[in-house]
C-alpha positions as CSV (number, residue, x, y, z in Angstrom):
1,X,26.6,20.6,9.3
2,X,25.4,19.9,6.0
3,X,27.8,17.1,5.5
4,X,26.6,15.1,8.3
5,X,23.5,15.2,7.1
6,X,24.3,14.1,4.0
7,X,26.2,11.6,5.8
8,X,23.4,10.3,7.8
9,X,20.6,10.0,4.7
10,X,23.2,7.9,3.0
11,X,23.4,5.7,6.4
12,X,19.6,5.9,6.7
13,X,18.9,4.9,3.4
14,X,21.3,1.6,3.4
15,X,19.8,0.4,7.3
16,X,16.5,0.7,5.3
17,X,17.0,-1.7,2.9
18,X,19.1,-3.9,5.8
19,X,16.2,-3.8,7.3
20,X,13.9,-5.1,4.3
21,X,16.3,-8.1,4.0
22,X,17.1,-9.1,7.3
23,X,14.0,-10.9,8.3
24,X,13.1,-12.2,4.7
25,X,16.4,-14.5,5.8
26,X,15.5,-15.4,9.0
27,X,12.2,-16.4,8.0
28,X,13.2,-17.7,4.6
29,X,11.9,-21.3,5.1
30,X,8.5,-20.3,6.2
31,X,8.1,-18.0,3.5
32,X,9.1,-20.0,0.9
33,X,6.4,-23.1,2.9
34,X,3.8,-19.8,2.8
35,X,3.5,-19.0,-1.0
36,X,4.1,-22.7,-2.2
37,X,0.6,-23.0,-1.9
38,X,-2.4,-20.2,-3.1
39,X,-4.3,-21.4,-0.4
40,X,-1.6,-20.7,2.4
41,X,-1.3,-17.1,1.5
42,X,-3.3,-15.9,4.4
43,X,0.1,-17.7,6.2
44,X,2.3,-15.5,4.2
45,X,0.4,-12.2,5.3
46,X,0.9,-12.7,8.5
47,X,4.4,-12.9,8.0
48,X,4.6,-10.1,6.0
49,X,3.0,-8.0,8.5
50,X,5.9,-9.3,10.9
51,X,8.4,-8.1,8.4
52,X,6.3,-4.5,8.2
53,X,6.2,-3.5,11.5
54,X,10.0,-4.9,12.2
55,X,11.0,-2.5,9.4
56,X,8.8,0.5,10.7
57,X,10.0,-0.2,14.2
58,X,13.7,-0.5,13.2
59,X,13.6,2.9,11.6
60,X,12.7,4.8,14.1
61,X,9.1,5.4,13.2
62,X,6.5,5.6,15.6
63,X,3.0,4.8,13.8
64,X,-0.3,5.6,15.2
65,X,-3.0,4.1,13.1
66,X,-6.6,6.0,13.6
67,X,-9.8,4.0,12.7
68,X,-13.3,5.3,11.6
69,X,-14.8,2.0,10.9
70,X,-13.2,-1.4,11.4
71,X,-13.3,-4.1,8.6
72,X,-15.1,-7.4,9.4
73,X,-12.6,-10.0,9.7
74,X,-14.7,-12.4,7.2
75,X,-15.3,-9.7,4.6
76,X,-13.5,-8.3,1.2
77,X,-12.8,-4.9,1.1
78,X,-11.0,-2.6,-1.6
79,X,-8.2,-0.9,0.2
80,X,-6.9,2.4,-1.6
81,X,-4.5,5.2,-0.5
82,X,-2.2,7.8,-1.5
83,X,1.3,7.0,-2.7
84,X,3.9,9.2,-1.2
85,X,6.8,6.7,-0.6
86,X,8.3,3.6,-0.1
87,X,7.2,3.0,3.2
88,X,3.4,2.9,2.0
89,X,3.7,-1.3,1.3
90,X,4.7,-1.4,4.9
91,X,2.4,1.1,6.2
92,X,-0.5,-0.6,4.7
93,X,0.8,-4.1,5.8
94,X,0.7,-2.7,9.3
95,X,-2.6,-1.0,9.6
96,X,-4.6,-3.4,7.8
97,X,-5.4,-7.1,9.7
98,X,-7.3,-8.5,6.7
99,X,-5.4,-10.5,4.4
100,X,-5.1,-8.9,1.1
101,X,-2.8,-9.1,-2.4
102,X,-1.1,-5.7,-3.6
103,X,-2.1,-4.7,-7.0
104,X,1.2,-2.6,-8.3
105,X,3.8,-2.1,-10.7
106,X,6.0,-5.1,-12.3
107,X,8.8,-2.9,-11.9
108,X,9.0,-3.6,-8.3
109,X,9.6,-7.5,-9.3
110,X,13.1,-6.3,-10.0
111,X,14.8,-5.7,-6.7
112,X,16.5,-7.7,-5.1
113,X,15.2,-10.8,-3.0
114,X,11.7,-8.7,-1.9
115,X,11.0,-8.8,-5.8
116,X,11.0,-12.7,-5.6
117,X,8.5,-12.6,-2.9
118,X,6.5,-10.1,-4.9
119,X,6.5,-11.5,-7.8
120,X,4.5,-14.7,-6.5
121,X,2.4,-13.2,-4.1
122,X,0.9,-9.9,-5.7
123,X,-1.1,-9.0,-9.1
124,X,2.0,-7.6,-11.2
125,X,0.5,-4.6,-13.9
126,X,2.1,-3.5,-16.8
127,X,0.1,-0.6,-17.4
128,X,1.4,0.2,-21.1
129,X,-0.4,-3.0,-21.8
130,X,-4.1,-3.1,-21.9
131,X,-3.9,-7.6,-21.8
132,X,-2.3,-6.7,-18.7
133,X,-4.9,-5.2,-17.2
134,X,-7.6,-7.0,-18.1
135,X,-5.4,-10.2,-16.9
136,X,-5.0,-7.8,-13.4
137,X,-8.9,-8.0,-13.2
138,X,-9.2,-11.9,-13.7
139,X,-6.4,-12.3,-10.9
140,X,-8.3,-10.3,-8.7
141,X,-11.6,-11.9,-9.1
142,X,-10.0,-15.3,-8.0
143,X,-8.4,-13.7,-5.3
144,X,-11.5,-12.1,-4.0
145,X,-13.3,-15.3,-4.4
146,X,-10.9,-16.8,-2.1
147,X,-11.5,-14.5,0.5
148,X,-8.9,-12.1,0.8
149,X,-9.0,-8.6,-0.1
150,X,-7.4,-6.2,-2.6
151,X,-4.7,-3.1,-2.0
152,X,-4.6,-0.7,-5.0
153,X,-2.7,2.9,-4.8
154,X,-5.1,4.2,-7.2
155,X,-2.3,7.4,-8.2
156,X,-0.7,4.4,-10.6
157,X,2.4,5.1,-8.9
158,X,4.3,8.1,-6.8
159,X,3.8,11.5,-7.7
160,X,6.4,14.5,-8.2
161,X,7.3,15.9,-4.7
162,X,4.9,19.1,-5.3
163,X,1.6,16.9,-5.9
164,X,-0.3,16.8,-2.6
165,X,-2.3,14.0,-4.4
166,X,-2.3,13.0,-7.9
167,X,-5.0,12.1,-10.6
168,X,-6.7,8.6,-9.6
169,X,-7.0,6.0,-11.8
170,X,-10.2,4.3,-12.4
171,X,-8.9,0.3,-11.4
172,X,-9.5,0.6,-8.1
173,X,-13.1,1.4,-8.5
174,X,-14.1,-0.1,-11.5
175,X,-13.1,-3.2,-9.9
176,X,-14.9,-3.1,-6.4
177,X,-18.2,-2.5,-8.5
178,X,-17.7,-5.2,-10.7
179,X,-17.3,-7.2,-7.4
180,X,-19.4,-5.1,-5.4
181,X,-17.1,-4.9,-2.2
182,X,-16.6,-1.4,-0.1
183,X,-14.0,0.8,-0.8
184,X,-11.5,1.2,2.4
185,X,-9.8,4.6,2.0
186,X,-6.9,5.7,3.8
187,X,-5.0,8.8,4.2
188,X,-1.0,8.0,4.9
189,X,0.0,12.0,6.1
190,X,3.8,11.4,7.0
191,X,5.0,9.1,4.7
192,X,6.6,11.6,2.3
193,X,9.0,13.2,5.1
194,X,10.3,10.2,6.6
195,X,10.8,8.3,3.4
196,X,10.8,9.8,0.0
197,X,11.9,9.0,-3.1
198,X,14.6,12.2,-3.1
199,X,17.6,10.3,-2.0
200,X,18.8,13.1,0.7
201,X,15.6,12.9,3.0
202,X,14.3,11.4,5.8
203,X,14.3,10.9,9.5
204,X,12.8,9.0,12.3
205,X,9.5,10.2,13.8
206,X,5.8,10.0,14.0
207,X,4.0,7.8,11.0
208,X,0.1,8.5,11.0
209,X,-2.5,6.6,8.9
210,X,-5.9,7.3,9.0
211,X,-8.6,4.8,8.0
212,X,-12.0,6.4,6.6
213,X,-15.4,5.4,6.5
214,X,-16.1,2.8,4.1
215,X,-17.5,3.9,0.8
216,X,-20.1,1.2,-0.1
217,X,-20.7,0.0,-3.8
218,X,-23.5,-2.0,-3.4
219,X,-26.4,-1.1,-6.2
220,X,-23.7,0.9,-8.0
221,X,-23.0,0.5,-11.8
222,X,-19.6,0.6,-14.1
223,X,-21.4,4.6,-14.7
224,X,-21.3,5.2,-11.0
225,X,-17.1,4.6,-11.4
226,X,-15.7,8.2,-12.2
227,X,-18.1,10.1,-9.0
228,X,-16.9,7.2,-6.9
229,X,-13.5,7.6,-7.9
230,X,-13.9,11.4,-7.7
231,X,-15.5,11.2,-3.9
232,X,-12.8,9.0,-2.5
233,X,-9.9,11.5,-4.1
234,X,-11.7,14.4,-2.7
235,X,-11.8,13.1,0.9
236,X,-8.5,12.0,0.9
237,X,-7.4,15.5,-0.4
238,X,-9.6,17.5,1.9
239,X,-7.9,15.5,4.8
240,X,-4.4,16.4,3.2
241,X,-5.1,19.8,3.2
242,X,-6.6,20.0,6.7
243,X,-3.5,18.3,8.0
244,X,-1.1,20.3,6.1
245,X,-2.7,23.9,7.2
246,X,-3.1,22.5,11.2
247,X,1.0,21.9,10.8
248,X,1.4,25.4,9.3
């Protein structure tokens, strides 16, 4: 029994990554017409939420996305969540309808075709670098001045399998004061058991995100950043736990 299952996360993991590529080829042209421009990238979103929900779909995941407060179509936001897999990009592609960049790792750059698309559409970070960040904040400012909105997973990256919900960094927040847009947070609660970063995991099923109440920053200084990054990590936490214990 244990072999098949073996045998199946190796399949499952492979029609993943099928899955990532297939419709960045069939839509190859009008992605490539999307990002030629900055000013088309709304375009590309909307393509890229296609690709999301295909993936999502084609794995066997069925997502239910609960809303507290919906964002206004015109506005910026500052969208944050926890990190618990790969499947948060798409996740977060899928529940979101406002067009926004990802703020993550330059790492990512590096896979195969998806890293080509990354690469020129979302604010790369190196985070050993501290020109790197402050270059990350410039980018963001023109971005936000254009409109669209910003993703950050404020954990700085996935945490080891045992952390409910890591340290947050102070980016995210320090950020949407300076700019003085709400913060959008999110709770992703099954992310981590249908697609984790231990290679023998996984399985179709139910994939719930929740989006909170906005947090709004409006009067708040640079001192206000640590309690406002320490509020947003709490609720998120609190609404881990509260899911974790009703499943137990």
């Amino acid at each position: 029994m244990k072999f098949f299952k073996y045998i199946f996360w190796i399949f499952y993991r492979i029609w993943f990554y099928i899955l990532v590529a297939i419709p960045i080829l069939v839509l190859l042209p009008f992605l490539l017409v999307s990002i030629s421009r900055e000013q088309w990238y709304p375009y590309f979103f909307k393509l890229a939420r296609l690709w999301a929900k295909f993936i999502l779909v084609g794995m066997g995941y069925n997502y239910k996305i609960e809303r507290l407060q919906t964002p206004d179509t015109k506005a910026s936001y500052m969208f944050v969540a926890n990190h618990t897999s790969m499947t948060d990009i798409m996740l977060m592609l899928t529940s979101v309808k406002n067009p926004f960049v990802f703020v993550g790792k330059k790492e990512l750059a590096k896979i195969p075709l998806f890293g080509f698309f990354y690469k020129r559409t979302c604010i790369m970070v190196d985070r050993s670098s501290s020109k790197s960040r402050q270059a990350v904040f410039l980018r963001a400012q023109r971005r936000l001045r254009q409109g669209l909105s910003i993703c950050i997973f404020p954990e700085g990256g996935v945490p080891d399998e045992s952390i409910v919900l890591d340290t947050f960094k102070d980016g995210a927040f320090r950020m949407a004061i300076n700019q003085q847009i709400p913060i959008v947070p999110m709770t992703f609660y099954d992310n981590k058991k249908r697609f984790s970063f231990s290679f023998f995991s996984g399985s179709p099923g139910k994939m719930r995100v929740k989006v909170h109440k906005f947090f709004s920053t409006e009067g708040l200084t640079i001192d206000d950043t640590r309690t406002l990054n320490n509020t947003v990590r709490t609720l998120i936490l609190e609404d881990l736990s509260k899911d974790q214990k009703r499943i137990n």
